[in-house]
N, CA, C and O atoms as a Tripos MOL2 file, in Angstrom:
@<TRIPOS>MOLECULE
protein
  272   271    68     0     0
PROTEIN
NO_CHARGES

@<TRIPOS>ATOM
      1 N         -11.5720   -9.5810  -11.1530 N.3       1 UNK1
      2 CA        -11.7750   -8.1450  -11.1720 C.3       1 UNK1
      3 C         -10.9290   -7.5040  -12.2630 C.2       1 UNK1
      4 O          -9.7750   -7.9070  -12.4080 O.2       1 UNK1
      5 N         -11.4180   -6.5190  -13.0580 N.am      2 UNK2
      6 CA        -10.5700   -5.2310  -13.4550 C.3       2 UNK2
      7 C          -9.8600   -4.4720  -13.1590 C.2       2 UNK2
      8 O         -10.1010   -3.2830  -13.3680 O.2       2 UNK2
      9 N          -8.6560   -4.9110  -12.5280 N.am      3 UNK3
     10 CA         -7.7840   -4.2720  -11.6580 C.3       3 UNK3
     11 C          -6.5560   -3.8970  -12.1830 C.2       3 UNK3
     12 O          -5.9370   -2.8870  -11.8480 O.2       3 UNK3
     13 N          -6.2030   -4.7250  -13.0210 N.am      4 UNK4
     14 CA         -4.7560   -5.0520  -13.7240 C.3       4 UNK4
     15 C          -4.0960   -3.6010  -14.4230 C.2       4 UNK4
     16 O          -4.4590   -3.2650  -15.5500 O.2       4 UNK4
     17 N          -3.1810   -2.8550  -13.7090 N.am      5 UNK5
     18 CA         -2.2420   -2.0990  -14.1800 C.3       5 UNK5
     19 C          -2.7950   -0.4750  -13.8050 C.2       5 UNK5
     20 O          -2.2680    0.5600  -14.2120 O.2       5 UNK5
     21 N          -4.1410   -0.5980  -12.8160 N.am      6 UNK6
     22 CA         -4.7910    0.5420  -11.8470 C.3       6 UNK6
     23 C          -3.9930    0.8730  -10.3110 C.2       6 UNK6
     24 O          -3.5020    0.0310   -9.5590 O.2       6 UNK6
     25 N          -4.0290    2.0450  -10.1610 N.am      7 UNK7
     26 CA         -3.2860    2.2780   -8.7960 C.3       7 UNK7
     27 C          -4.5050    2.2200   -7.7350 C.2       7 UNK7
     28 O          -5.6400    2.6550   -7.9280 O.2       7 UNK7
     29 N          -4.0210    1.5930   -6.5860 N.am      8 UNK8
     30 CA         -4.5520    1.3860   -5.5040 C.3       8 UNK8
     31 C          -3.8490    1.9600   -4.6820 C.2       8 UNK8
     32 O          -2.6970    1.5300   -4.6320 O.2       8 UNK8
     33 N          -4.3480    3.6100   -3.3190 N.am      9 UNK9
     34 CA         -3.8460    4.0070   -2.8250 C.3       9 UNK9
     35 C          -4.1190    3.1140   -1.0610 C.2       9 UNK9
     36 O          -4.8430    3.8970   -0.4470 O.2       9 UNK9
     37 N          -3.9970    2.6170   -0.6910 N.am     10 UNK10
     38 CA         -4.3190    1.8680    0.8240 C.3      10 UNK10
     39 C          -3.8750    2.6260    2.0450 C.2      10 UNK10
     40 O          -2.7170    2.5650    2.4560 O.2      10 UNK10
     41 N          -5.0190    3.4930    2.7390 N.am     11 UNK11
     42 CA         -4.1750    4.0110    4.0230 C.3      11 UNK11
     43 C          -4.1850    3.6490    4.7040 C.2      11 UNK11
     44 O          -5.3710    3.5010    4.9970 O.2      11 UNK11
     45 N          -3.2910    3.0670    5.7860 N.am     12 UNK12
     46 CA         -3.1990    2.4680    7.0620 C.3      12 UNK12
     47 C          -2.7000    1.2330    6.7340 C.2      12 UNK12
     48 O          -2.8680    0.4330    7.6550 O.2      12 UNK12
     49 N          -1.9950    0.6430    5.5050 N.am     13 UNK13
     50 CA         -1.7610   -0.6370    4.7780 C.3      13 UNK13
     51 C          -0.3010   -1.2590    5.3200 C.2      13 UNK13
     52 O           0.3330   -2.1750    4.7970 O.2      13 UNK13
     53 N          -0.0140   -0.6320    6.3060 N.am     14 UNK14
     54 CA          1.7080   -1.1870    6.6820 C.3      14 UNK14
     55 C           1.5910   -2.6450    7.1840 C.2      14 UNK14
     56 O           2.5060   -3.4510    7.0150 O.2      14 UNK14
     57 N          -0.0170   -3.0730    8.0510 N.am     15 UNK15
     58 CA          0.0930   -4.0490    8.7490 C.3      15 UNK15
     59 C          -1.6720   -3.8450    8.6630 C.2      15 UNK15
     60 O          -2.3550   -2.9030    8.2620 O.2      15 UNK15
     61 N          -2.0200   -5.1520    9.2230 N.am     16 UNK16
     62 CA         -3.5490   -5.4820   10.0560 C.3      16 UNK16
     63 C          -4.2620   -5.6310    7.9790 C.2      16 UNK16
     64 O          -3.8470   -5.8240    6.8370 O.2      16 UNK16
     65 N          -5.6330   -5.3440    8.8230 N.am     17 UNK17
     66 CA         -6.3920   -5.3540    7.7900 C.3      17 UNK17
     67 C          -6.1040   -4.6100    6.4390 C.2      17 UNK17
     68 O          -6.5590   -5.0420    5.3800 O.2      17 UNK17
     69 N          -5.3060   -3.4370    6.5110 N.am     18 UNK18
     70 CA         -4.7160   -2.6940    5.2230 C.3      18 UNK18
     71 C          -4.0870   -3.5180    4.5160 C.2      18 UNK18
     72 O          -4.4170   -3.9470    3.4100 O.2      18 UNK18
     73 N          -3.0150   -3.8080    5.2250 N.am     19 UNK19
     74 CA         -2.0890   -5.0560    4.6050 C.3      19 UNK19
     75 C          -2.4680   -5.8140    3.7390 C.2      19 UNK19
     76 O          -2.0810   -5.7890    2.5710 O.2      19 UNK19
     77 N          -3.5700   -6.8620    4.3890 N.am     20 UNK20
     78 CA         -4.5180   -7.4810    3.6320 C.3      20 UNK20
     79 C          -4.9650   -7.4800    2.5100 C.2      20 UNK20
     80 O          -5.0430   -8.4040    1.7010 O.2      20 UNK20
     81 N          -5.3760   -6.0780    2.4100 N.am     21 UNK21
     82 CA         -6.4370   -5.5040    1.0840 C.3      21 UNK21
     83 C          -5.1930   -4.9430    0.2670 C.2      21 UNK21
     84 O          -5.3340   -5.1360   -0.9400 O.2      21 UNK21
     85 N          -3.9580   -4.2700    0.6300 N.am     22 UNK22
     86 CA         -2.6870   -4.3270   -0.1540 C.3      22 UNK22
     87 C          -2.6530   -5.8560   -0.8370 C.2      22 UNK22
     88 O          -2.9390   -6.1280   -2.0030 O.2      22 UNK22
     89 N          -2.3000   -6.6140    0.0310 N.am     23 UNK23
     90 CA         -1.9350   -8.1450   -0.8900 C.3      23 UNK23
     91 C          -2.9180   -8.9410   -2.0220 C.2      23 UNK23
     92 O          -2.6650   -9.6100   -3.0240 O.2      23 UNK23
     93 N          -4.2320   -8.5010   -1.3090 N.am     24 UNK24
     94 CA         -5.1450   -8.7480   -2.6790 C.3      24 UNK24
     95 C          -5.2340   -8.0590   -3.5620 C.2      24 UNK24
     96 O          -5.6690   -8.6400   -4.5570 O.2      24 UNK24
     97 N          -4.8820   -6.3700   -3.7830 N.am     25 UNK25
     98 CA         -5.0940   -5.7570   -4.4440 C.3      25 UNK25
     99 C          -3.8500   -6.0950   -5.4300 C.2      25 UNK25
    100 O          -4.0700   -6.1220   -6.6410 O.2      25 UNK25
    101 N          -2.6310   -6.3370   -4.9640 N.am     26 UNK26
    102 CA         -1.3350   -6.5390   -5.5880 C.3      26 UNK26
    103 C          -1.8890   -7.5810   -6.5690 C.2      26 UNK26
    104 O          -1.6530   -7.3520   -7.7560 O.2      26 UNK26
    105 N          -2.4920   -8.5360   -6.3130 N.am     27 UNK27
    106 CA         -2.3360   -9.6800   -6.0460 C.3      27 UNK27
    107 C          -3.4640  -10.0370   -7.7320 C.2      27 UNK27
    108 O          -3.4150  -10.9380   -8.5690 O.2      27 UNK27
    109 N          -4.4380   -8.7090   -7.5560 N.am     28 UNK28
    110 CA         -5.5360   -8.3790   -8.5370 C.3      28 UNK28
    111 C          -4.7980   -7.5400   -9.8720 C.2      28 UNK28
    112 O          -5.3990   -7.1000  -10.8530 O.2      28 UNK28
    113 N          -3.5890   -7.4730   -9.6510 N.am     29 UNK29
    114 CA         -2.6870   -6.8960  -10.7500 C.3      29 UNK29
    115 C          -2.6830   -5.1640  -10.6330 C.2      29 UNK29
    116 O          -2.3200   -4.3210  -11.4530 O.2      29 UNK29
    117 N          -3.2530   -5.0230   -9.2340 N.am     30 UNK30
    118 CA         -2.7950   -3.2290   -8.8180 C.3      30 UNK30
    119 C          -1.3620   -2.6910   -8.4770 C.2      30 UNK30
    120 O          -0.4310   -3.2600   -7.9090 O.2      30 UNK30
    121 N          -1.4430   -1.6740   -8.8910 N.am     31 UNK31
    122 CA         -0.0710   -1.5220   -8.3780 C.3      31 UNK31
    123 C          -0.9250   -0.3180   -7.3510 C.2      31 UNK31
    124 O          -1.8610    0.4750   -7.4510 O.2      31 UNK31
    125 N           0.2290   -0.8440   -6.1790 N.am     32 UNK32
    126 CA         -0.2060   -0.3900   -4.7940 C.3      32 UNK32
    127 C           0.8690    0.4790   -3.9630 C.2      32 UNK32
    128 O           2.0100    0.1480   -3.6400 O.2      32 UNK32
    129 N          -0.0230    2.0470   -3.6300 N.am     33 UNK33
    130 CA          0.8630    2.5760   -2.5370 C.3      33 UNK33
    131 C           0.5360    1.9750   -1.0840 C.2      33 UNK33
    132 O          -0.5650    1.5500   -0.7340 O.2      33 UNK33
    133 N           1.3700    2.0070   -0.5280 N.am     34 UNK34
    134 CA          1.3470    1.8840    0.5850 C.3      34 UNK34
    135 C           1.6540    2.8780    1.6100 C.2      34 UNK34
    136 O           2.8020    3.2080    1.9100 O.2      34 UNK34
    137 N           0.0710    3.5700    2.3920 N.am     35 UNK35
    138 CA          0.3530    5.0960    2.8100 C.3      35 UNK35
    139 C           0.3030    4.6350    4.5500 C.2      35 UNK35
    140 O          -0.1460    3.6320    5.1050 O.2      35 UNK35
    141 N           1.0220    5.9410    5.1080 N.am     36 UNK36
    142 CA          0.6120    5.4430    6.6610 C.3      36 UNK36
    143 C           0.9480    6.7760    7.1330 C.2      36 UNK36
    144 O           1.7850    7.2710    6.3780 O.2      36 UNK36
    145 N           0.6050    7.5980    8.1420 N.am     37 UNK37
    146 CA          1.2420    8.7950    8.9000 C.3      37 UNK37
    147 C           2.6000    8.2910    9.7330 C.2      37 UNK37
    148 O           3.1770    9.2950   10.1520 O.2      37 UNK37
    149 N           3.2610    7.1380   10.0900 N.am     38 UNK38
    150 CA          4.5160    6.6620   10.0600 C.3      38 UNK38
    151 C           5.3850    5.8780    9.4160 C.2      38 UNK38
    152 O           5.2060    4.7160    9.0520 O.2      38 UNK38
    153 N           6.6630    6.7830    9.2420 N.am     39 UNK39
    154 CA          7.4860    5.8710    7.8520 C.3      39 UNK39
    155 C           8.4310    5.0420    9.1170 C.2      39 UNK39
    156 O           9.3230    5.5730    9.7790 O.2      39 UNK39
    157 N           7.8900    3.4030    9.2500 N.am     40 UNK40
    158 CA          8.9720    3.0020    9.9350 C.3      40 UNK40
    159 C           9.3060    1.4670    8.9330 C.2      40 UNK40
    160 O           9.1710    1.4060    7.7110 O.2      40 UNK40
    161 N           9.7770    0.2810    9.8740 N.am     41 UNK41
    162 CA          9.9500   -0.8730    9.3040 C.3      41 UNK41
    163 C           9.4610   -1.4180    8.7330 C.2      41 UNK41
    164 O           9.7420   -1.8990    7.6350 O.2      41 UNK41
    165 N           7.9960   -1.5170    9.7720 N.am     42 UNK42
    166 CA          6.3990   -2.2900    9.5210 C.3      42 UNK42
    167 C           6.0850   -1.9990    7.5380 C.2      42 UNK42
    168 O           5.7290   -2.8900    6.7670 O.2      42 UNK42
    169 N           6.3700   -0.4240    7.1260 N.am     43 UNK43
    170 CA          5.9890    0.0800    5.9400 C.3      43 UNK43
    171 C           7.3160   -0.7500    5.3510 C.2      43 UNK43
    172 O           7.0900   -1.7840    4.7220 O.2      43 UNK43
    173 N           8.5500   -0.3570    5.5250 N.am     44 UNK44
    174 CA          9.5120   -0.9270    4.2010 C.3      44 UNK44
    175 C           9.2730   -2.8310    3.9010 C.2      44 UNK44
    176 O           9.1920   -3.5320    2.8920 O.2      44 UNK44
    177 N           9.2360   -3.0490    5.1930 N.am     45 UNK45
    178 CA          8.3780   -4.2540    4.7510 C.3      45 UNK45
    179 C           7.4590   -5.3690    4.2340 C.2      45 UNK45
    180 O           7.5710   -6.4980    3.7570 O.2      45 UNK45
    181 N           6.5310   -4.5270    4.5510 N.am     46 UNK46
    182 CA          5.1980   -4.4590    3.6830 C.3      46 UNK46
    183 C           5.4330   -3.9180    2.0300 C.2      46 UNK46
    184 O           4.9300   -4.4830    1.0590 O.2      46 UNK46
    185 N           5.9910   -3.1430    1.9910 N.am     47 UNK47
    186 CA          6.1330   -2.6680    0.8810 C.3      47 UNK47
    187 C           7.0490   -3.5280   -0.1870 C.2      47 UNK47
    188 O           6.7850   -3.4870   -1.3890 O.2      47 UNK47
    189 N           8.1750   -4.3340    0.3470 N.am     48 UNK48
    190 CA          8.9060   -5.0480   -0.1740 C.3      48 UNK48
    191 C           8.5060   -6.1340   -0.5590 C.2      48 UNK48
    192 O           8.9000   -6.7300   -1.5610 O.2      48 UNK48
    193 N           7.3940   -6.6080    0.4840 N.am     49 UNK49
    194 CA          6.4120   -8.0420    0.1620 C.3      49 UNK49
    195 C           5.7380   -7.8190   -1.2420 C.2      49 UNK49
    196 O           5.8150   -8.6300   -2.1640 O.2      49 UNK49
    197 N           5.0420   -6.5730   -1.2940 N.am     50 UNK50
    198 CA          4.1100   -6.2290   -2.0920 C.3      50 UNK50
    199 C           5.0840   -6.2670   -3.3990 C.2      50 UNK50
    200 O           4.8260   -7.0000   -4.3540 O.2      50 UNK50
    201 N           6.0000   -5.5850   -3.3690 N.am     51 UNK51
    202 CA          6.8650   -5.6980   -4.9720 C.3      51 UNK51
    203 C           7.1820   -7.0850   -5.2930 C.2      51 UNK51
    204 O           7.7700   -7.2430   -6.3630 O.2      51 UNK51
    205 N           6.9840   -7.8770   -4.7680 N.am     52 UNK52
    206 CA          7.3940   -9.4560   -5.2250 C.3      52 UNK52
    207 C           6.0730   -9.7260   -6.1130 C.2      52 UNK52
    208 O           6.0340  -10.6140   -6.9640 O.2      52 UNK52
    209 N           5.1340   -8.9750   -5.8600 N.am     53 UNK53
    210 CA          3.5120   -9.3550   -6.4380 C.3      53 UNK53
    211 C           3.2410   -7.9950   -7.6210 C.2      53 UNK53
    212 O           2.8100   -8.1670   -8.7610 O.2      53 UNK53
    213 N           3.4710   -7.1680   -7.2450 N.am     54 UNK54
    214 CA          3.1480   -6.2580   -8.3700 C.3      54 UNK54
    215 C           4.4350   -5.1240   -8.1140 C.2      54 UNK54
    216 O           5.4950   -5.4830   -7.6010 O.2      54 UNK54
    217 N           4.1920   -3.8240   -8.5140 N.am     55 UNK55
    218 CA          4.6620   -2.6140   -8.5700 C.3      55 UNK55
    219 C           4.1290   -1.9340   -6.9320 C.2      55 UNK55
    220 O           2.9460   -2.1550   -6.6700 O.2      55 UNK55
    221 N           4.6740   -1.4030   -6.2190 N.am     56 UNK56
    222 CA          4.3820   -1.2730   -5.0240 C.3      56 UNK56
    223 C           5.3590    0.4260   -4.6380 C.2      56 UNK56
    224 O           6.3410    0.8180   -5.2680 O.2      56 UNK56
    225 N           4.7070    1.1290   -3.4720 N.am     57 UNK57
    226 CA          5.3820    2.2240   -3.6020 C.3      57 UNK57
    227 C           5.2410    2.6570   -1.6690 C.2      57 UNK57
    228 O           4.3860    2.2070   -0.9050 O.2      57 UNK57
    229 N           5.9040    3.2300   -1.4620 N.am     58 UNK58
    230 CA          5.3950    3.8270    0.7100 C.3      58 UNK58
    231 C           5.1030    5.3460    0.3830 C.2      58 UNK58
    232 O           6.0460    5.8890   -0.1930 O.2      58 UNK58
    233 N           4.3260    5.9160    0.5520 N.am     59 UNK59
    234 CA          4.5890    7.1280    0.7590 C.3      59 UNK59
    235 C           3.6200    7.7440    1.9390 C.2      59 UNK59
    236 O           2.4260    7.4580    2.0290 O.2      59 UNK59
    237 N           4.3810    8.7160    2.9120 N.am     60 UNK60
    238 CA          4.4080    8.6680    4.3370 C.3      60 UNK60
    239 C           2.8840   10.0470    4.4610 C.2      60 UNK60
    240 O           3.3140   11.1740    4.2150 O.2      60 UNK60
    241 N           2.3240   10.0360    4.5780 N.am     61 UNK61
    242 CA          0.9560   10.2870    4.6890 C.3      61 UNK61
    243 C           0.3830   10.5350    5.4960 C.2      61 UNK61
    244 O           0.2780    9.4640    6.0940 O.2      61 UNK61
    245 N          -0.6660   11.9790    6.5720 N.am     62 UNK62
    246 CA         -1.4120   11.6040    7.5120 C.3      62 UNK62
    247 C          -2.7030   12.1570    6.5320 C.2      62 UNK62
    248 O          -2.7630   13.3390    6.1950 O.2      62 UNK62
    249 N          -3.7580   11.1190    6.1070 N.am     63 UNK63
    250 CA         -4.9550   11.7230    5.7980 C.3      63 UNK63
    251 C          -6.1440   12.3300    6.7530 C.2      63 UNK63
    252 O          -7.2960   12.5030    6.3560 O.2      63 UNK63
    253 N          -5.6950   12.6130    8.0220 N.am     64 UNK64
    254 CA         -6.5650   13.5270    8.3530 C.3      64 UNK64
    255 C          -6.2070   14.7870    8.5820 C.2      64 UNK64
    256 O          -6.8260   15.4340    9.4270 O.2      64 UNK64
    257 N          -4.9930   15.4350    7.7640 N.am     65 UNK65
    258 CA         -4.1920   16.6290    7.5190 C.3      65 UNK65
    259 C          -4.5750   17.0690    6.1300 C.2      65 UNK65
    260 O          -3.7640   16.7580    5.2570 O.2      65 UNK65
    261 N          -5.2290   17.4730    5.8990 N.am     66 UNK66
    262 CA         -5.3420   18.3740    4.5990 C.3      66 UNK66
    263 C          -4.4600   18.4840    3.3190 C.2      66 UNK66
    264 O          -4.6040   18.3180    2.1080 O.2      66 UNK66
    265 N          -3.1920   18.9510    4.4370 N.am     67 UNK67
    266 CA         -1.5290   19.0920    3.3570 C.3      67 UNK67
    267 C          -0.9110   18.1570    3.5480 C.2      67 UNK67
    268 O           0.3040   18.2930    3.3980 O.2      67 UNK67
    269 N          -1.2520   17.2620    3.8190 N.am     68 UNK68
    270 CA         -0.2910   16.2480    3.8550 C.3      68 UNK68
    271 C          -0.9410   15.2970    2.7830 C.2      68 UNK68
    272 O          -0.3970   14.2320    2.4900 O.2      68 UNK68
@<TRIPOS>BOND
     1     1     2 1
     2     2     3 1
     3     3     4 2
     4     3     5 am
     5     5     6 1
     6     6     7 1
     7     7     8 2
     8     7     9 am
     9     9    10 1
    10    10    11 1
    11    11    12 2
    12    11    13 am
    13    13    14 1
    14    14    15 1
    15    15    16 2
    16    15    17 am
    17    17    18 1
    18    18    19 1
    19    19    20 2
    20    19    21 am
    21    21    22 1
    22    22    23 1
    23    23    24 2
    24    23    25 am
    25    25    26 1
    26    26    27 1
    27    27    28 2
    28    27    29 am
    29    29    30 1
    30    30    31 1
    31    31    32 2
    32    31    33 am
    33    33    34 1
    34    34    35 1
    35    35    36 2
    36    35    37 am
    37    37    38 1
    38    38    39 1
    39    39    40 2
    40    39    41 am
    41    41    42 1
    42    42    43 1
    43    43    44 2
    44    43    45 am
    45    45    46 1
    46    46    47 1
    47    47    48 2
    48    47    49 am
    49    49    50 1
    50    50    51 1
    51    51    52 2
    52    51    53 am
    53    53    54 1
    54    54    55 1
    55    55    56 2
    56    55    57 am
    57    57    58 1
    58    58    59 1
    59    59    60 2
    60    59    61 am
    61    61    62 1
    62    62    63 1
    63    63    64 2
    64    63    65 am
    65    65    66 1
    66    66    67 1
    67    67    68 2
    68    67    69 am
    69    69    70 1
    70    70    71 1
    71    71    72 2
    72    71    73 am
    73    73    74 1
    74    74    75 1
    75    75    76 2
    76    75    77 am
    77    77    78 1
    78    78    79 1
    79    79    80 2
    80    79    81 am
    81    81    82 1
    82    82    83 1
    83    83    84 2
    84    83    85 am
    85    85    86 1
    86    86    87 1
    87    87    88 2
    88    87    89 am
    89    89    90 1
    90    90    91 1
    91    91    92 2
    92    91    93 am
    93    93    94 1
    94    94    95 1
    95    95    96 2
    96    95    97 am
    97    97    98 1
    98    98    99 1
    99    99   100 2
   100    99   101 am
   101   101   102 1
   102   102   103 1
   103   103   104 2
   104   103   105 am
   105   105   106 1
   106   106   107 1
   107   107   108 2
   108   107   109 am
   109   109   110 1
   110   110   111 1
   111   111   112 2
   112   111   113 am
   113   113   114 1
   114   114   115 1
   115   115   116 2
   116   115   117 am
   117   117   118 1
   118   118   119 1
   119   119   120 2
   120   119   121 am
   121   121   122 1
   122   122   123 1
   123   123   124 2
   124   123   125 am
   125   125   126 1
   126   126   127 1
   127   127   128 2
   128   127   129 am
   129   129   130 1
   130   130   131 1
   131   131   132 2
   132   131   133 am
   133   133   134 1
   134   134   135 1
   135   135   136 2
   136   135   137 am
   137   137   138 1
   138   138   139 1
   139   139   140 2
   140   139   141 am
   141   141   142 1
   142   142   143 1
   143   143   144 2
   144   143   145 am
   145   145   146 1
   146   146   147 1
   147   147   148 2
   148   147   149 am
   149   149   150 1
   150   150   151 1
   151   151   152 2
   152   151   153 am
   153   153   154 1
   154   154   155 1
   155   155   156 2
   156   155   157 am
   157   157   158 1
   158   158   159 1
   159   159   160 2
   160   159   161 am
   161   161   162 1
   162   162   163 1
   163   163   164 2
   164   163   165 am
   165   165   166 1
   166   166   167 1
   167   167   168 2
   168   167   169 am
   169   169   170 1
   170   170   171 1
   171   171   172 2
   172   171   173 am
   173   173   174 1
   174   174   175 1
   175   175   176 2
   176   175   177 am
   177   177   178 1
   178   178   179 1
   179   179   180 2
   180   179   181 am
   181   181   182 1
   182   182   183 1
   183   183   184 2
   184   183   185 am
   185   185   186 1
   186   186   187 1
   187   187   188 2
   188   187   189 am
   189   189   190 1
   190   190   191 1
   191   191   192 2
   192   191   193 am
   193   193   194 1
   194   194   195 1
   195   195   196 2
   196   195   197 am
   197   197   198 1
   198   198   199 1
   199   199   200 2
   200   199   201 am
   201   201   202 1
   202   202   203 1
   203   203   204 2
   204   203   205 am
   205   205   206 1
   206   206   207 1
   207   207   208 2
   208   207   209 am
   209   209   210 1
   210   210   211 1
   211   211   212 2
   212   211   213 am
   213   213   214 1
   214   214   215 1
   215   215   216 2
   216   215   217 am
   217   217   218 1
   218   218   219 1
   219   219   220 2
   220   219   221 am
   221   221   222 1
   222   222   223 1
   223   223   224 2
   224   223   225 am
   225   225   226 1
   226   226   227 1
   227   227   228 2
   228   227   229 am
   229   229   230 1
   230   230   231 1
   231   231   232 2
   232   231   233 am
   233   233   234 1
   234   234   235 1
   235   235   236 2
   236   235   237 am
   237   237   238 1
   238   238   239 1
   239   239   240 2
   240   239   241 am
   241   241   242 1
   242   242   243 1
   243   243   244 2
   244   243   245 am
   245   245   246 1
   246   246   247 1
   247   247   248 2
   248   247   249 am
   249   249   250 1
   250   250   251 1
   251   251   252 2
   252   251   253 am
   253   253   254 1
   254   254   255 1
   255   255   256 2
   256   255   257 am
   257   257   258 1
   258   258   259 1
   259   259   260 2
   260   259   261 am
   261   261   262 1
   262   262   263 1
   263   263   264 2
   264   263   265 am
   265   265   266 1
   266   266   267 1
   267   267   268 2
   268   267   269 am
   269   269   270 1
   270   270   271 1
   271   271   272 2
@<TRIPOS>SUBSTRUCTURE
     1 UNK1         2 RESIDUE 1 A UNK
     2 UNK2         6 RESIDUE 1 A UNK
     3 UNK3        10 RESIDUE 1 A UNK
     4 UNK4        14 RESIDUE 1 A UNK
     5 UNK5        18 RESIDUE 1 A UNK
     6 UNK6        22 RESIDUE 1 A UNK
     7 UNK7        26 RESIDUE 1 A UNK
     8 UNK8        30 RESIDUE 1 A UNK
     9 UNK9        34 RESIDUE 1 A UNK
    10 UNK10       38 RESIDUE 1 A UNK
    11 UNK11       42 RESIDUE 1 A UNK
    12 UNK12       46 RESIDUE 1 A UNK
    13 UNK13       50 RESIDUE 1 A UNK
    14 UNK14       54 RESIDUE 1 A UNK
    15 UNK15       58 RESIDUE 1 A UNK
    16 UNK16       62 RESIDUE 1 A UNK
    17 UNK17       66 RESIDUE 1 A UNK
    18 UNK18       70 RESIDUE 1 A UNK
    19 UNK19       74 RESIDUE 1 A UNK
    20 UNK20       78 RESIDUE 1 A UNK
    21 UNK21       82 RESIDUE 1 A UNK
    22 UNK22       86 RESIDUE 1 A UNK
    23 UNK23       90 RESIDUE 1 A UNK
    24 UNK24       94 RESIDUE 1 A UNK
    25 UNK25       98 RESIDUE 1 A UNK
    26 UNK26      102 RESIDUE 1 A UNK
    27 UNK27      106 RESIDUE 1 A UNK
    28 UNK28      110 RESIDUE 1 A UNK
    29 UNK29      114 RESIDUE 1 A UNK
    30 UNK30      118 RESIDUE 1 A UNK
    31 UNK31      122 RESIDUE 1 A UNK
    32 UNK32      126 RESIDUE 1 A UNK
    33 UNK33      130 RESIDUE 1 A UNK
    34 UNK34      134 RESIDUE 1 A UNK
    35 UNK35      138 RESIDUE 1 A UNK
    36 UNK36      142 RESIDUE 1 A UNK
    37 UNK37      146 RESIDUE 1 A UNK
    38 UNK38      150 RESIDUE 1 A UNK
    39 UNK39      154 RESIDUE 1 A UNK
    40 UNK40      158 RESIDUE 1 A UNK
    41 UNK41      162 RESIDUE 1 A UNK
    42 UNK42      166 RESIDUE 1 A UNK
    43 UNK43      170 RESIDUE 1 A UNK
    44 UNK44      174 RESIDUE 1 A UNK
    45 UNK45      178 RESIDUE 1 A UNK
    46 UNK46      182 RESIDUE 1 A UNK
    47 UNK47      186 RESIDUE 1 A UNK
    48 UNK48      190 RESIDUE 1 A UNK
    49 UNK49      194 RESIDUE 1 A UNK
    50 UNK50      198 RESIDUE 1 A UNK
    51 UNK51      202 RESIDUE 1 A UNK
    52 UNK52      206 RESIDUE 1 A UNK
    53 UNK53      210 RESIDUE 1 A UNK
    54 UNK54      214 RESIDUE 1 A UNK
    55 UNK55      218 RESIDUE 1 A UNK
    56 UNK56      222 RESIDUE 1 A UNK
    57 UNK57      226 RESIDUE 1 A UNK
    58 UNK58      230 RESIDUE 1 A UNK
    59 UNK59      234 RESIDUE 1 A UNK
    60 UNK60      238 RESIDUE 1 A UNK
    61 UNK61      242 RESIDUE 1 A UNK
    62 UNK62      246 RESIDUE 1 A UNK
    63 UNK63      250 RESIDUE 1 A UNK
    64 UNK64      254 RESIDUE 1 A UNK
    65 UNK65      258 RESIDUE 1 A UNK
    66 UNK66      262 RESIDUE 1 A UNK
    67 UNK67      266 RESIDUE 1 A UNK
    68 UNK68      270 RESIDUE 1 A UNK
């Protein structure tokens, strides 16, 4: 894929199937946020995995809030 040095925003990516599509996307040379409506462990974790593979970022998110 054409992925290499594109941002990939992933919501719900702390764990489960997000996760997933985080690590391939990393993995495809994206650099990846990692969004969730809770900033806990599950996210700094995930997120730390992901920087071993590309550029990786958390930022705490509810997308079914408008302003947020």
């Amino acid at each position: 894929m054409k992925l290499k040095n594109k941002v990939a925003i992933v919501t719900g990516s702390k764990r489960g199937i997000g996760k997933g599509i985080a690590l391939c996307l990393a993995k495809e040379g994206c650099k990846v946020v990692v969004s969730d409506y809770v900033e806990d462990a599950d996210g700094k974790k995930t997120t730390e995995e992901l920087k071993k593979i590309s550029d990786a970022i958390f930022v705490k998110a509810d997308v079914s809030k408008e302003n947020d």
